[in-house]
N, C-alpha and C positions, 0 to 999 in steps of 0.2 A: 540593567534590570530586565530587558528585554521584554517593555512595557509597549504594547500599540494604541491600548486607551484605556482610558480613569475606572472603568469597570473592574468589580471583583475578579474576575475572568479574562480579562485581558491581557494575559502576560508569558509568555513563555513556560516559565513555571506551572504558574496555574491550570495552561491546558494541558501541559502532561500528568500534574496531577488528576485533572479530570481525564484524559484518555484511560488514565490505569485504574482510577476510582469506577469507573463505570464499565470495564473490562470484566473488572473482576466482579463486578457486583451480577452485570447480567450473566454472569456464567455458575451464580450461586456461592459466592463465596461471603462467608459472615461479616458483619462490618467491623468486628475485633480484629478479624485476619486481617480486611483491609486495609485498615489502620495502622496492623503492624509493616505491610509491605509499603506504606506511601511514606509510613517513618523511616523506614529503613531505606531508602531509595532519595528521600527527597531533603533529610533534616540535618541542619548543618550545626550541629553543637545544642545547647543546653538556651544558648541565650535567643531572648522573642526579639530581638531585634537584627539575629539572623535568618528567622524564620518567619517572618511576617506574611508572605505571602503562602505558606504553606497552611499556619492556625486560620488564614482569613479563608483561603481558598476548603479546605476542609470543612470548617463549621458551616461554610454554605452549603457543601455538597451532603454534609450527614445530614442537615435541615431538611434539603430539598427530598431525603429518602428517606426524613419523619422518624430518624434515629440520632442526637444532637446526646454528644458526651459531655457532660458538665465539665471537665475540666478544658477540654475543645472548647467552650464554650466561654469560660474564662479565661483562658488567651486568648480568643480572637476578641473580646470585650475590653481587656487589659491593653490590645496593640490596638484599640480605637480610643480609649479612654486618655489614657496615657501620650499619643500622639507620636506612638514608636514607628507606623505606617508611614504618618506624613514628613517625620523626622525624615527617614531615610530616602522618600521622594524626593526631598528639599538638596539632600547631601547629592542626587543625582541630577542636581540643577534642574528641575521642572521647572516652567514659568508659572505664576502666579493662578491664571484662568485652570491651568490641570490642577492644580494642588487644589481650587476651590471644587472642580469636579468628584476630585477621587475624595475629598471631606463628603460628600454629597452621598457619595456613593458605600461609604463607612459608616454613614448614620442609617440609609436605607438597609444594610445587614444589620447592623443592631439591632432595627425593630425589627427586622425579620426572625431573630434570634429569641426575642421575649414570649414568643407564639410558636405554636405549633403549624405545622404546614397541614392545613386543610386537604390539602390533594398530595400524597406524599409520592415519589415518583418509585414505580413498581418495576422490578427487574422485565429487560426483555428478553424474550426469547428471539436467540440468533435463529435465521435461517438459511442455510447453503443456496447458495444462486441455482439456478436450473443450469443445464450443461448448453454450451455455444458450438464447441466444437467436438466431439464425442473422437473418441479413442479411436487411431486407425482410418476416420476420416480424408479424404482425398480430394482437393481441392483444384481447380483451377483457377485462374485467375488474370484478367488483363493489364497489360503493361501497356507502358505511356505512348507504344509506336503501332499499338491497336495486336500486337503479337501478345503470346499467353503463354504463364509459365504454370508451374505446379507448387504447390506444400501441401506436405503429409503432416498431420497428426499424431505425433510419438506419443503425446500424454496428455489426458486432461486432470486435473486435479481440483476438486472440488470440496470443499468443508464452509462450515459458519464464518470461518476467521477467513478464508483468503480464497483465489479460484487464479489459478494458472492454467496455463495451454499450450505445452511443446508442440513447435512447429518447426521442420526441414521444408529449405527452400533449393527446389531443384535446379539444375541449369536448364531446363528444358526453356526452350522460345519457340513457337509455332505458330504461325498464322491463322492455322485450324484449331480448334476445341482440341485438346491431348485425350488420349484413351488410357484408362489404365493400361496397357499394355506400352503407349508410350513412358509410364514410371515405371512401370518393370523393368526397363531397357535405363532409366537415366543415370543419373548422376547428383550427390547432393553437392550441392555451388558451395567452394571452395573459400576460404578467403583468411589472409592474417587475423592476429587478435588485436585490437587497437593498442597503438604506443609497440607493439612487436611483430616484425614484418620477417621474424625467424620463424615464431610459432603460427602454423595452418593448423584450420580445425573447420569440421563443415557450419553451412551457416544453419546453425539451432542455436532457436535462442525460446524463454518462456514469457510469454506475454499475460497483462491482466487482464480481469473484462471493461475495462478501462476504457473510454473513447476510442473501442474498436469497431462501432457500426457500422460508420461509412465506407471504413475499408471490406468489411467483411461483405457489405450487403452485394459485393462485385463477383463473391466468389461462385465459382457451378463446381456443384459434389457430381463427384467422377464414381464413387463407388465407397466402398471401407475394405480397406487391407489390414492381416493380422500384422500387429508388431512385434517385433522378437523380442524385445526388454521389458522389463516394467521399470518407470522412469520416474517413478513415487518420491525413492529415496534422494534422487540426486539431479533432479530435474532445474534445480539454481546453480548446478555446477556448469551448466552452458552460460552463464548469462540469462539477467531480463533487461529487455529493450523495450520503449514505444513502438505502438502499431506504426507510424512513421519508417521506423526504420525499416519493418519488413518490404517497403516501397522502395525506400532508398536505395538500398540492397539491392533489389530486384533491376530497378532503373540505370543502377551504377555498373553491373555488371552485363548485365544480360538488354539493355537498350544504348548505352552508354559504351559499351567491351571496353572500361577500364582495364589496362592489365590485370589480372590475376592471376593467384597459384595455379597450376596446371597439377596440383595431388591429387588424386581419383580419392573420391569416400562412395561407394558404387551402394545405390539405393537398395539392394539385394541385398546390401550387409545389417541392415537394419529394419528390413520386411521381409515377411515370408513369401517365397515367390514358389509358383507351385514344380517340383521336383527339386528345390533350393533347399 
């Protein structure tokens, strides 16, 4: 059942049904529509005692946004009344202490359900994160033996739902701060694809803004270079990795000179270099 605790909410089910439920709600979509997409995605035949956790988890959720469908409302009352909830808990071998929890926690929605929600919960409006790494940005950055390599900026992508940041990572290692004129001249670091040691491809990969602070707060902007692609459409056709890896990488090859592929991917083919 993919249960972690006695809570309406507590369940596998239930929080995808609440990711999609409140997806769509804050992006304006009607709770008739909603209702048709969580049926259609989550309802497993006609009978309430394979859908227990969908009428429970639903009637909580149209409650809590002060829109509660009468008949929503009479299955999740019918799978409390009836004991079709704690039926099927039982069949999942619960011990005694959860089964008295989740009884607990079936009475506390019923009365939730005979009332109105005072505060009913108001769609939000998304906001797109501000930019981290901006387009063409140029980067330097220290490696573990106090030497510095570079990553360019191919793409940042930025909306409400999601924020990525293509990043090539150069072979450059120097002891000094690099100039842009050092990435005019490099190289993007080369390397197999995991599990296939036929196929090379440079290292770009898309990152989130994810527990990237600490890594990023190391970096010194070198300048911005124009990019020859726009990297919108296919910018998860590299791969995404954790900020970790962009370390690892960096450490493995270029502090570490693990062997690597010796393919040239020549930095010039993917920036505009002036007379290029």
């Amino acid at each position: 059942m993919g249960h972690w605790g006695t809570a309406i909410l507590s369940n596998d089910t239930a929080a995808d049904i609440k990711d999609t439920f409140f997806d769509l709600y804050d992006k304006g979509q009607t709770l008739s529509d909603i209702r048709i997409e969580i049926e259609k995605q989550f309802k497993e035949g006609d009978d309430l005692s394979s859908n227990t956790d969908l009428w429970l988890t639903l009637a909580l959720l149209q409650w809590q946004v002060g829109q509660l469908d009468n008949d929503v409302k009479e299955y999740a009352e019918k799978i409390i009344d009836q004991d079709i909830d704690i039926t099927a808990w039982r069949e999942s071998e619960a011990d005694e202490k959860s089964l008295t929890k989740r009884k607990a926690e079936l009475v506390k929605l019923k009365e939730k359900l005979q009332t109105s929600n005072p505060k009913p919960r108001k769609p939000k409006k998304k906001i797109a994160p501000k930019s981290i790494l901006p387009k063409g940005d140029v980067y330097a950055f220290p490696l573990e033996n106090g030497d510095y390599s570079v990553v360019i900026v191919l793409e940042e992508i930025i909306s409400p739902d999601y924020y990525f940041v293509l990043l090539a990572l150069t072979n450059i290692c120097k002891k000094e701060i690099p100039t842009l004129e050092d990435v005019y001249k490099s190289k993007l670091l080369a390397k197999p694809i995991y599990n296939d040691d036929k196929t090379i491809r440079p290292t770009i990969a898309s990152f989130t803004n994810s527990k990237h602070k600490e890594i990023i707060k190391s970096f010194l902007n070198l300048g911005n270079v124009s990019i020859k692609e726009d990297y919108q459409k296919n910018y998860l056709s590299f791969g995404a990795a954790p900020w970790t890896f962009l370390l690892e990488w960096a450490k493995m090859y270029l502090v570490d000179h693990v062997p690597r592929p010796s393919k040239n991917f020549q930095v010039s083919d993917y920036i505009k270099v002036s007379g290029n």
